[in-house]
N, C-alpha and C positions, 0 to 999 in steps of 0.2 A: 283187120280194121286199122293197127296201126298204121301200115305201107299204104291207107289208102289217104288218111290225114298227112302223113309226110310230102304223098304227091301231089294231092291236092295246095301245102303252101308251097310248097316249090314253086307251082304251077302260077298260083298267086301273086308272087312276091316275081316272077319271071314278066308277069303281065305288068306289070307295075314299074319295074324298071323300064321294059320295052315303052310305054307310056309316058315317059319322065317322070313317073310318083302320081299321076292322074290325076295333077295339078292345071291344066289350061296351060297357053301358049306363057301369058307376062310371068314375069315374077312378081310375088308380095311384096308391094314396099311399106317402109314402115312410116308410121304417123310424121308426118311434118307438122314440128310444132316453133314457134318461133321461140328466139334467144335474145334479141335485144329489138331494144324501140328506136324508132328512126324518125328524123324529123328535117323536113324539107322547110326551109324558112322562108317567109310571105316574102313578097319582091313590093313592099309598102315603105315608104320613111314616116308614114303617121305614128299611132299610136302600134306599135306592133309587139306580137312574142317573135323571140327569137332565140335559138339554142343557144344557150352556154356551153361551149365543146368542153372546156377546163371543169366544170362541176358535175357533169352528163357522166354515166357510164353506162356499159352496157343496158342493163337493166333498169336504170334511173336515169329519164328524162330530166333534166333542170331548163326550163324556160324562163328566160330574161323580160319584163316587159320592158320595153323600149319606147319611149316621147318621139314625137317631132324635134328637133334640137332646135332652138331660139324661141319657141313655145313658153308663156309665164304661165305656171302654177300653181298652187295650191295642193292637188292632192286628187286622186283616181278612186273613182270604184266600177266593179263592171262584173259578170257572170260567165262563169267557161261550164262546157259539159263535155263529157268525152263517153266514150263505151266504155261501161264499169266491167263488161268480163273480162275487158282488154287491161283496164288500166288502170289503177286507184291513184289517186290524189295523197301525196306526201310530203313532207317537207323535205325539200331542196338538199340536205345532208343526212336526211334516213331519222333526225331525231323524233321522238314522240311529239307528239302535241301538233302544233302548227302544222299548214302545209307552206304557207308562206314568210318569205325571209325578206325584211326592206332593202330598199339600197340604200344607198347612203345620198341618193338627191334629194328628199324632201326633209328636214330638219323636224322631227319626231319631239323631241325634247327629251321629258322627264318623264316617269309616270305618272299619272294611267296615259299610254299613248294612243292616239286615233289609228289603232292598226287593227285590223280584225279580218277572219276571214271564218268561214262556216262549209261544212263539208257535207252534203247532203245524199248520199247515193251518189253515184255518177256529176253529179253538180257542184261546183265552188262558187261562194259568193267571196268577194273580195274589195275591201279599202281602204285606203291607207292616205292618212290626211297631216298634214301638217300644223301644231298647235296655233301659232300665230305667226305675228312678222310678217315679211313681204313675200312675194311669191316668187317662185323658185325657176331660175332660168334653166329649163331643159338643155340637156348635152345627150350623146349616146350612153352616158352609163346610165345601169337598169334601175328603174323605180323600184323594183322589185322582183324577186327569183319564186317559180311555183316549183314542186317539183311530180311528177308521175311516175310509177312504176307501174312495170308488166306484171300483170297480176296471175301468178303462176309459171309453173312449167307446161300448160297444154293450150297453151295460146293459139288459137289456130294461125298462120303465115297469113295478109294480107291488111288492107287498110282497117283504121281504128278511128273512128268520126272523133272530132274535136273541134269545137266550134263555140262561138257566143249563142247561150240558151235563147232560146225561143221564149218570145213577150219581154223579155228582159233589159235594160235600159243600161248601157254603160255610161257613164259621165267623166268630167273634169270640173274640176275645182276651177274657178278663174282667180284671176289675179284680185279682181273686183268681188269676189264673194258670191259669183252666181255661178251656177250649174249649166255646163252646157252638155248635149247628147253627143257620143263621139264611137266611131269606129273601132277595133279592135282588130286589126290584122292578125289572121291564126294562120298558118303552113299547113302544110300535107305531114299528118304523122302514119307511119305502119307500126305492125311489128312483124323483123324478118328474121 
């Protein structure tokens, strides 16, 4: 009975080599998960996001918003939503709290400042207003820095929606104290 078990895996383990392991022609490849986020920047001079290469890393997107330059204003608010298995909402240096960091174009003051931003699931609301004085001559530096992270190690590789939420109203401050409705240029972001 031995001699008949011994030949039989011989026989076995012969058939199996002969086969390649009786695995099918491909080989297994393993899970593609992406590494870093990618971000394509709008081809807009309006109101737009646009990467910060110097505060970005692999993993943490930093998006700059960007004015019109000779633009007078006041102060921005407006709604972003992205893919939350892709991506969570964080502040711009990794610290707690905030997602958003101001620039240094709208004149904040003291405390309590008009800066605020609310992080909902997948959704940011964000605005940031200037206490008083006169309104603020846009240039290309950023109103303000957001920042996103890849949210995990099993990301799957391709695009991640980012965009201005649906029904949601972005504004500007005007120089005269009215609200007007305004565009929000978003880019192509992945993660690859």
């Amino acid at each position: 009975m031995k001699s008949s078990s011994i030949i039989f895996s011989v026989l076995s383990l012969a058939l199996l080599s002969a086969c390649g392991g009786g695995g099918g022609d491909k080989p297994v490849e393993p899970a593609s998960y992406a590494s870093t986020l990618s971000y394509q920047n709008p081809d807009s001079t309006g109101f737009r996001l646009v990467k910060n290469a110097t505060a970005s890393t692999a993993t943490r997107l930093v998006l700059d918003l960007a004015g019109p330059s000779g633009t007078q204003a006041k102060g921005v608010a407006f709604f972003l939503v992205t893919d939350g298995a892709k991506a969570a909402w964080v502040h711009p240096t990794g610290a707690a709290g905030s997602c958003v960091a101001p620039g240094s174009v709208f004149p904040l003051g003291t405390a309590p400042q008009l800066k605020a931003d609310k992080v909902e699931g997948a959704q940011v609301q964000v605005g940031l207003f200037q206490k008083g004085g006169s309104a603020t001559t846009l240039t290309d530096a950023p109103l303000l820095s957001l920042g996103l992270n890849l949210k995990g190690a099993t990301v799957a590789k391709g695009a991640v929606s980012l965009g201005l939420a649906s029904g949601k109203q972005a504004v500007v401050l005007n120089a005269d104290g009215t609200l007007s409705s305004i565009t929000v240029s978003v880019g192509a972001l992945s993660a690859q």
